[in-house]
Every structure is written in structure tokens, then in C-alpha cells.
Residue, then its C-alpha position, 0 to 999 in steps of 0.5 A: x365271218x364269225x370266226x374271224x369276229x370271235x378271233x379279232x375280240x379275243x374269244x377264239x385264237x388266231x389258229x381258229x380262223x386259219x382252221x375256219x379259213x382252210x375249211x372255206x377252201x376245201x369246200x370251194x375246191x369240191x365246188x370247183x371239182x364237181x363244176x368240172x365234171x359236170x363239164x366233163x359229162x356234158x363233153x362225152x354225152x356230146x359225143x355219144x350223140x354226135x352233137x357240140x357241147x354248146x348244143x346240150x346247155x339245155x341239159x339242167x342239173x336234176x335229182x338222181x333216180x331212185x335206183x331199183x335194185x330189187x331182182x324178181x322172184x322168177x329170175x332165173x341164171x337164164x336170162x344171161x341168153x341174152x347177152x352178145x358173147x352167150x349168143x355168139x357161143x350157142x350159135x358157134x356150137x350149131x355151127x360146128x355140129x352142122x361140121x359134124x354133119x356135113x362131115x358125116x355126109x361124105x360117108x354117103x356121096x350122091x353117086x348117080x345110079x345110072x353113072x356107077x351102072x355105066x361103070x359097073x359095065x365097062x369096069x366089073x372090078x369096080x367094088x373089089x377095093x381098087x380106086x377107080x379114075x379116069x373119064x368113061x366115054x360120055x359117063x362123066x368125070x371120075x368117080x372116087x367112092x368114100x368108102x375107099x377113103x375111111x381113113x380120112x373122111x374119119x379123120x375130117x369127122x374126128x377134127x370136126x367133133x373136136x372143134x366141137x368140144x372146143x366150142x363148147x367148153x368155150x360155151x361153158x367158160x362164157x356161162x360161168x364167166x357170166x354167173x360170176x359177173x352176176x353173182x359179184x353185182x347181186x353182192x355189190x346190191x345187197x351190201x350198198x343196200x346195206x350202207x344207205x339204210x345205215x346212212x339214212x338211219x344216221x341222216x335221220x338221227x342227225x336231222x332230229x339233233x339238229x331240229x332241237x339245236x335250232x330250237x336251242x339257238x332261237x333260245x340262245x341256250x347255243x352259240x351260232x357255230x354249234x349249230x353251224x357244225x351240226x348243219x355241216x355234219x348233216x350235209x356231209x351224210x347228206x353228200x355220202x348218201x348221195x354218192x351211195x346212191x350214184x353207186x347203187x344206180x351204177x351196180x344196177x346198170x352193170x347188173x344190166x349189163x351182166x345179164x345182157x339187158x334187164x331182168x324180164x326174159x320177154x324174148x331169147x335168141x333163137x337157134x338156127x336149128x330152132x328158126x327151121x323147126x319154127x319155119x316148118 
């Protein structure tokens, strides 16, 4: 080790070597660090598969992609339709105004005109405001007219526009729940953009140094450890543009995940009410 060469012929002090040696162990122990979590995600892409880990030693270590983190110019808030709680709202807003419907419906029973004639004939008081009961000879069971009953078929309509309105301002909390999602991850997009562009500006930077400190050692105008340090420094930025590279892939997977897949709106879920349009 050349720090502990520099030390045993008195260059450097003892604590140098301490330092160096302290250095060795940091970097072995991120060694072991990411040795572990590589072991970690081979275990749970394991189990997502539903295979043993030992049938995954196929799996190499590879260069991150590079994340595309450009939206479309015709993105639009729409495309959030897509995503599971959005749809299930829409279709719980065509279910509750089917309620509303068949609510309404009860107004205007389907009364058999030769039945309420047959009854009209027995029973001439029929239609003076008294609820008519009771079995008719071969008429059928008893007839109960709803215009009798306004009172709570009015009630049922009333409950069933309520729910409703409850769903739909659930509906409503959803899109804004989800725009706040997607405005949150395009923050996060432009402001890791940001950070890599500066870090590849200082990589760069501290590329350029250390091509001209190698030129300077080869004519030992520099000791060893200048250029050492210069090429540590150049891999520590190199570790951090990677890790804001696996951020700005992850951004992008919740950005997906916010807008409940992509950014292409190639095809919606339909209504129901849409499906029998479309079905007619």
C-alpha cells in the first residue's frame, strides 16, 4: 500500500495510514452492502415469478437504461381514465344513475290494462284515493297503484340522488387525488433533470482534470496519490450519477403508475352506458 510505504520511511505520519486504512474499509463495506442487495432482488424477483432463487443465477448485473423522462406534447390530465380507482368511480356514477332510474320507474308500474279494467268493474271506487287490496276472483293478486305511495317512492328517488352525489364527489376527490399525484412526479422529473445535468457537468469537469494530472504523473511533475484521490473523486460522482439515474427511472415508473400506465391514451374504458350505444 503506498501509504503505508510513505509512512514506514518517515514521509507521511502514522495517522495517514490509519486514515488510508479506514478509507479501504468504507469502500469494502459498500462493496458488501451492494453484494447484499443485489442478493435481496434476485430473492423477490424470485418470488414475483414464482420460481427458487437458485433458478435466476442466469440473471447478469447490466447498465441501467436510460430513463426517458420526456412527456408528450398532447398529453393531456385525461389519460388518468386509465387508472383502477378513476375507472371503478365512472362506472360506480353509471351504477348509481341506473338507481336514480329505476327509482323513477316505480312512478309508472306495469299495471295490466285488462287486470285494472276487471277491477274497475268489481270495484268502481277504485282511483278515489283508497289502497285497493285483496285477491279479485281469477284477476290475480292485489294491485297497489304508486301514485298512492308518492311519499316514499319520493323518499327512494331522493336517497338514490344522493348516493349519487356521494359518488360523485368521491369521483371528484379521485381526479383530484391523481392530479396531485401527477403534478408531484412532473416536479420530481424536472427537478432530477436538473441534478444529472449538473452532475454530468461536473463528471465532465473532473474528467478533463484528471486527464491532465495523468499527463502530469507520466511526467512525474505529480506523485501517485494526487492522481489517486483525483480518480476517487471522479468515481464518487460517477456512483452519484448513477444513483440519480435509478431515481429518475423510479420517478418515471410512478409517473406511470400515476397515470395508470403510460403516456399514450391508445384506448379508455368505456361506460356502460357507452357499451350499449356502441352495441346498438
Amino acid at each position: 500500500m503506498l501509504t503505508d510505504a510513505r509512512v514506514r520511511t518517515g514521509i507521511d505520519e502514522p495517522s495517514q495510514s490509519d486514515q488510508a486504512a479506514d478509507r479501504l474499509a468504507q469502500a469494502r463495506q459498500l462493496s458488501a452492502q451492494l453484494t447484499g442487495n443485489s442478493a435481496l432482488d434476485r430473492v423477490q424477483l424470485a418470488a414475483l415469478a414464482g420460481v427458487s432463487p437458485a433458478d435466476l443465477d442466469w440473471l447478469q448485473a447490466g447498465a441501467l437504461p436510460q430513463p426517458d423522462t420526456r412527456l408528450p406534447p398532447d398529453a393531456r390530465l385525461g389519460l388518468i381514465a386509465r387508472r383502477p380507482d378513476i375507472a371503478a368511480a365512472r362506472w360506480r356514477i353509471e351504477a348509481a344513475r341506473q338507481q336514480i332510474d329505476r327509482a323513477r320507474a316505480a312512478y309508472y308500474p306495469d299495471v295490466s290494462l285488462l287486470g285494472l279494467g276487471g277491477y274497475l268493474s268489481v270495484d268502481p271506487s277504485l282511483g278515489s284515493g283508497v289502497r285497493i287490496h285483496g285477491p279479485m276472483g281469477t284477476i290475480g293478486p292485489s294491485i297497489s297503484l304508486p301514485l298512492f305511495e308518492s311519499g316514499r317512492l319520493k323518499a327512494q328517488v331522493n336517497s338514490a340522488q344522493a348516493a349519487l352525489d356521494t359518488t360523485v364527489a368521491a369521483y371528484n376527490a379521485a381526479i383530484v387525488k391523481a392530479a396531485h399525484e401527477i403534478a408531484q412526479q412532473i416536479a420530481y422529473l424536472a427537478q432530477q433533470r436538473g441534478e444529472r445535468q449538473q452532475q454530468a457537468a461536473r463528471i465532465e469537469a473532473i474528467s478533463r482534470s484528471d486527464q491532465r494530472l495523468r499527463d502530469q504523473y507520466q511526467h512525474g511533475l505529480v506523485d501517485a496519490r494526487t492522481l489517486l484521490n483525483d480518480q476517487l473523486q471522479l468515481n464518487r460522482l460517477r456512483d452519484t450519477e448513477l444513483s440519480l439515474q435509478g431515481q429518475l427511472l423510479n420517478t418515471q415508473l410512478q409517473m406511470i403508475h400515476a397515470l395508470g400506465g403510460g403516456y399514450l391514451a391508445t384506448e379508455l374504458p368505456a361506460l356502460p352506458s357507452a357499451a350499449k350505444e356502441t352495441a346498438r
